[in-house]
C-alpha positions as semicolon CSV with decimal commas, in nm:
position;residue;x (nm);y (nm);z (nm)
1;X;-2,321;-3,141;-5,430
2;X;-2,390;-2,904;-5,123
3;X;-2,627;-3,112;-4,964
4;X;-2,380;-3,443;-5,004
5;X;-2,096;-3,254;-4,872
6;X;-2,226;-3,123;-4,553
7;X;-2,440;-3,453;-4,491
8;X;-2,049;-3,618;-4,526
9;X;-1,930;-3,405;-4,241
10;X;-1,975;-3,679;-3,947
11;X;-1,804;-3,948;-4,198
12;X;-1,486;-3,777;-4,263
13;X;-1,209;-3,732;-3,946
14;X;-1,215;-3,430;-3,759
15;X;-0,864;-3,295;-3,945
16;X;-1,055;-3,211;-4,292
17;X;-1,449;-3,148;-4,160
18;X;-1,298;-2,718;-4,194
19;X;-1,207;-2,828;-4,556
20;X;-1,517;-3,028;-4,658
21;X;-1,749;-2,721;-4,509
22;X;-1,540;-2,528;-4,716
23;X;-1,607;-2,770;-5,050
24;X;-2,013;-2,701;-4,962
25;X;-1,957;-2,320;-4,951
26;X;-1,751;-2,255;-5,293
27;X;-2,032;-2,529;-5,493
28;X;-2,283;-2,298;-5,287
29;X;-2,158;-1,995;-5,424
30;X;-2,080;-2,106;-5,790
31;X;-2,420;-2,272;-5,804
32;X;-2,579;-1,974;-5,723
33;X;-2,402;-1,749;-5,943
34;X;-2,439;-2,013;-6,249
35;X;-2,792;-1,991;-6,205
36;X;-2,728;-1,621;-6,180
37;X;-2,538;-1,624;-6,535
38;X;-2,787;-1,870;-6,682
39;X;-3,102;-1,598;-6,586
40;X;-2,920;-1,300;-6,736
41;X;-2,821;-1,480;-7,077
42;X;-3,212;-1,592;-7,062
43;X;-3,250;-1,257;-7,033
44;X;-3,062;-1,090;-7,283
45;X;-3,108;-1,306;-7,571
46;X;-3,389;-1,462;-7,788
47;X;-3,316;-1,761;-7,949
48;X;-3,571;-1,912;-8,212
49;X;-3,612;-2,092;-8,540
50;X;-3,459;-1,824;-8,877
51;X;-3,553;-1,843;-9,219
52;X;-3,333;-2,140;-9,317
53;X;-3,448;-2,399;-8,998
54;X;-3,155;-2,314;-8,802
55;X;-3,161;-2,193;-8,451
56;X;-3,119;-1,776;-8,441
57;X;-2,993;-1,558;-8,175
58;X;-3,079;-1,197;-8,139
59;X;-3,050;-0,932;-7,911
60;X;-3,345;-0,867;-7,676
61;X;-3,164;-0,524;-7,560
62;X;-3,166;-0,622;-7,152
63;X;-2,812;-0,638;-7,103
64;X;-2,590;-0,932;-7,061
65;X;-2,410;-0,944;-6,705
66;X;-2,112;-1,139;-6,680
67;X;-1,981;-1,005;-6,380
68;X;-2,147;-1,267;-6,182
69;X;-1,851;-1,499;-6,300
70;X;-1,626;-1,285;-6,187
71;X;-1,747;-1,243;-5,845
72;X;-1,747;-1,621;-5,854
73;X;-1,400;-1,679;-5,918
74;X;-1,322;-1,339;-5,655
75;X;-1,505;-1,534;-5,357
76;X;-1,446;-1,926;-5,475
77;X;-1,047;-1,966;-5,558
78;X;-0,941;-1,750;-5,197
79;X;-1,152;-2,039;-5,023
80;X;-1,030;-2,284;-5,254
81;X;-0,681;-2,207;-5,202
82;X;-0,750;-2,209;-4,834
83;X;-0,902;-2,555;-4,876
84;X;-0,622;-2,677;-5,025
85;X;-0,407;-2,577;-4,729
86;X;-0,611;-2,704;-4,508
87;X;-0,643;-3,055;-4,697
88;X;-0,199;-3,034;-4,647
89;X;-0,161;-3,017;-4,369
């Protein structure tokens, strides 16, 4: 979504190119940190096949680290909401 974004830039009017820049930042960012937050659960947990043929999910004892959301949401809604005021005007 990035790459589409900022490859739209010459096909949108001048007035919202700041906002669509923006757009390619915050998926940036969030991809990043997804793939952030998808390594650590990888990390943190085994899953495999219990007694009864049903998936099982222990505890490999690295920790879980979640606050990679949270410095998602810290860096992506300010530039979101700036987006949107941009896109207003």
């Amino acid at each position: 979504a990035t790459i589409f974004f900022w490859l739209q830039l010459p096909n949108v009017t001048k007035n919202y190119r700041t906002a669509l820049t923006i757009t390619g930042i915050v998926t940036l960012i969030a991809t990043y940190h997804y793939f952030r937050i998808f390594n650590s659960w990888v990390a943190a947990f085994n899953v495999g096949l219990g007694v009864n043929g049903s998936y099982e999910v222990t505890v490999s004892g690295t920790p879980f680290n979640d606050a990679y959301r949270y410095v998602d949401w810290l860096l992506t809604v300010p530039l979101l909401l700036v987006e949107l005021i941009l896109v207003m005007k």
